[in-house]
Phi, psi and omega in degrees: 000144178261173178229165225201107172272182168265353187287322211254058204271153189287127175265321195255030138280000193308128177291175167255162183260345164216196163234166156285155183286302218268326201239010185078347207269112207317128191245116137279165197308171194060320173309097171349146166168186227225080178237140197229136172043044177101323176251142187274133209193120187282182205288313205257343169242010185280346182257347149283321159351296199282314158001270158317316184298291175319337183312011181236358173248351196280156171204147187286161171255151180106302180325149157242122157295141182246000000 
């Protein structure tokens, strides 16, 4: 039998600590992550995310505004 001090934890019994909003997917303690408006966001979806949110500011160079 093993004995599992505390100092010393098992990581991949570790629970998580938050989810991501947009893909579901579990963030543990140490792990990048994201949190914007509320929502909480791994690594892999907060940069297309902001992308789309931002998609309304993009413009081409060269255009002319009127």
């Amino acid at each position: 039998m093993r004995t599992v001090h505390k100092r010393h934890r098992d990581v991949q019994r570790a629970y998580p600590a938050a989810e991501c909003a947009l893909c579901g997917g579990a963030i543990y303690r140490g792990e990048v992550c994201w949190r914007l408006w509320g929502r909480v966001l791994c690594g892999e979806c907060a940069g297309p995310w902001l992308l789309h949110e931002f998609s309304s500011f993009r413009v081409r160079l060269g255009e002319v505004g009127k």
